[in-house]
C-alpha positions as CSV (number, residue, x, y, z in Angstrom):
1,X,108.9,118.8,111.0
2,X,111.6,117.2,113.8
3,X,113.8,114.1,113.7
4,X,114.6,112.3,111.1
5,X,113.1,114.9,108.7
6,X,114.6,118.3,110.0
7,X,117.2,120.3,107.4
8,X,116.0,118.5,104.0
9,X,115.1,120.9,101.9
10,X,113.2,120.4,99.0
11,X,109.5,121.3,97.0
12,X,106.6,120.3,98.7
13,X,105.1,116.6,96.9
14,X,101.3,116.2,96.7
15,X,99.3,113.4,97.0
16,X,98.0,112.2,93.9
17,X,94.5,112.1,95.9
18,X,95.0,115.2,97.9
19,X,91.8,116.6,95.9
20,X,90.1,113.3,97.1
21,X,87.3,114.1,99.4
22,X,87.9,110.6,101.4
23,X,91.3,110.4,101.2
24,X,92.2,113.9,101.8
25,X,90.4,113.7,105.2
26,X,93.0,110.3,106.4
27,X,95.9,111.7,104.5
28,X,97.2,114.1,107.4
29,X,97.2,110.7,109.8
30,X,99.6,108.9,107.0
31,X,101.8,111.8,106.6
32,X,101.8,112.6,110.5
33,X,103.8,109.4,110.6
34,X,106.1,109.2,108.4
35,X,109.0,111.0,110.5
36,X,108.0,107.2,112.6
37,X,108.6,105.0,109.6
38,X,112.1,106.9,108.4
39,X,113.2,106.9,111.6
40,X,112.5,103.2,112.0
41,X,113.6,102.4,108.5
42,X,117.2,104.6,109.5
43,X,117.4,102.6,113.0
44,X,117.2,98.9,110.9
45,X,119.8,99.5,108.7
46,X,121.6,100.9,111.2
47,X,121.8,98.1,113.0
48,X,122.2,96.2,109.7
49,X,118.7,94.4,110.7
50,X,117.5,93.7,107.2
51,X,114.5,91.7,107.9
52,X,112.8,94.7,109.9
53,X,113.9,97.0,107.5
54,X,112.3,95.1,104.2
55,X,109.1,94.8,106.0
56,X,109.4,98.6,107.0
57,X,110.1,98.8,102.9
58,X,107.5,96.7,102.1
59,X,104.4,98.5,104.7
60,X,105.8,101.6,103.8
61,X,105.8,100.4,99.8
62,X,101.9,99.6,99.6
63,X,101.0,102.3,102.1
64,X,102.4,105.3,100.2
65,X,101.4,104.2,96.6
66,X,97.6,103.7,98.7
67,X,97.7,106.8,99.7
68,X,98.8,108.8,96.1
69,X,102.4,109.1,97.0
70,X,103.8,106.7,93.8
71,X,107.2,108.2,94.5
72,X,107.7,107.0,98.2
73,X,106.3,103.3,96.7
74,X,108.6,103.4,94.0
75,X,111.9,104.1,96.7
76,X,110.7,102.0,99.3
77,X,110.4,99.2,96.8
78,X,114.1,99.9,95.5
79,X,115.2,100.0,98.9
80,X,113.6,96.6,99.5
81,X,114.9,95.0,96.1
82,X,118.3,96.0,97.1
83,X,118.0,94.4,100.9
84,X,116.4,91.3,99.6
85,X,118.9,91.0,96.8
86,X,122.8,92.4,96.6
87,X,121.9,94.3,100.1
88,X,124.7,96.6,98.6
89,X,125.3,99.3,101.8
90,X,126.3,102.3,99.6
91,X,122.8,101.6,97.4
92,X,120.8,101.2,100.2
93,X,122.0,104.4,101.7
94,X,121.4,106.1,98.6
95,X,117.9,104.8,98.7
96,X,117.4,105.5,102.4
97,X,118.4,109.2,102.0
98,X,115.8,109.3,99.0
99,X,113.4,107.9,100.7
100,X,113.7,110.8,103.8
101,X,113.6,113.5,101.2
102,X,110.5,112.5,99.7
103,X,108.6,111.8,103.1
104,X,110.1,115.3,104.4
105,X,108.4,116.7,100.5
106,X,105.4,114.9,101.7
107,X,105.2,117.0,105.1
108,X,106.1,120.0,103.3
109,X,103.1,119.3,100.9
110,X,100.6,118.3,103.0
111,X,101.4,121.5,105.3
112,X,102.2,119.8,108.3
């Protein structure tokens, strides 16, 4: 994987519906893009833009807990907690850089 995702290094996270006979078909086109929503999600706070980057949370909240990926839902929601609320930088870079480990786990487990 390239970008945003390159030199993590971790074990490969499964989809709780990889075994899923619809879901497993799609789940390649979610996973496929989620170099596009850390890289997005990175850019926002860069640019301390936390509107963009609590709806990036928010999509990225209910589409990774839709597709099996409970892990990813449970960061991105932290993530857009902590910008709604304190919008501590140090926290929300913690949660940022946990958020690109699991999405790089994802790509690792799905093979891509």
């Amino acid at each position: 994987m390239q970008g945003e995702l390159s030199g993590v290094t971790a074990s490969p996270l499964k989809s709780l519906f990889a075994d899923d006979e619809i879901i497993a078909d799609i789940l390649p086109v979610f996973v496929q893009n989620m170099p596009r929503y850390v890289s997005n999600l990175r850019d926002s706070v860069e640019r301390r833009d936390w509107v963009a980057s609590a709806k990036i949370c928010h999509d990225l909240k209910g589409t990774a807990g839709g597709y099996g990926y409970p892990q990813i839902g449970q960061v991105a929601q932290n993530l857009e907690e902590e910008i709604k609320g304190r919008c501590q930088l140090p926290v929300i870079e913690s949660y940022l850089a946990d958020a690109i480990t699991l999405c790089h786990r994802a790509v690792l487990g799905l093979g891509c």
